[in-house]
N, C-alpha and C positions, 0 to 999 in steps of 0.2 A: 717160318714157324712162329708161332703164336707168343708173346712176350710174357702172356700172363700160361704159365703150365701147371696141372694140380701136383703137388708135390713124387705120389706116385712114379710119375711119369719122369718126373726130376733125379727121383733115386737111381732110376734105371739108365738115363741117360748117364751118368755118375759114372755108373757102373760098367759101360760101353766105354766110357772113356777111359776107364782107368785101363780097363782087358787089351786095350788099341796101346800101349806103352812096348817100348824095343824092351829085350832084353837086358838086364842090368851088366852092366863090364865084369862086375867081381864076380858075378853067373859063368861067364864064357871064359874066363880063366880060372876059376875054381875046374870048371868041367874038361878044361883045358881043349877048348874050341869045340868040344862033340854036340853042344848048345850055341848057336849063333843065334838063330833067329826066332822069332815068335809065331807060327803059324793061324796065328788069331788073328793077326794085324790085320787090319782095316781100312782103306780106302775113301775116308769121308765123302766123297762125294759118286764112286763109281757103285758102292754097295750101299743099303737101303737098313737101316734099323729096325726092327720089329717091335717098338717100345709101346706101343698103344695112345 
């Protein structure tokens, strides 16, 4: 990937990154385990980003 990226395109990666994060602990025992996991999680290199 390119070192120089227009900002746009920075937000959104940003944004993928943050959505790819596990689940917070004090979530999963607040919920008392019926939330473990994050069904968004992401695979960096087997799925492919749509950022433009």
């Amino acid at each position: 990937m390119a070192a120089r990226k227009h900002s746009g395109r920075k937000i959104r990666l940003q944004k993928k990154a943050k959505q790819n994060s596990p689940v917070p602990a004090w979530i999963i025992l607040k919920t008392k385990r019926t939330v473990r996991s994050n069904p968004k999680r992401r695979a960096w290199r087997s799925t492919d980003v749509e950022v433009g």
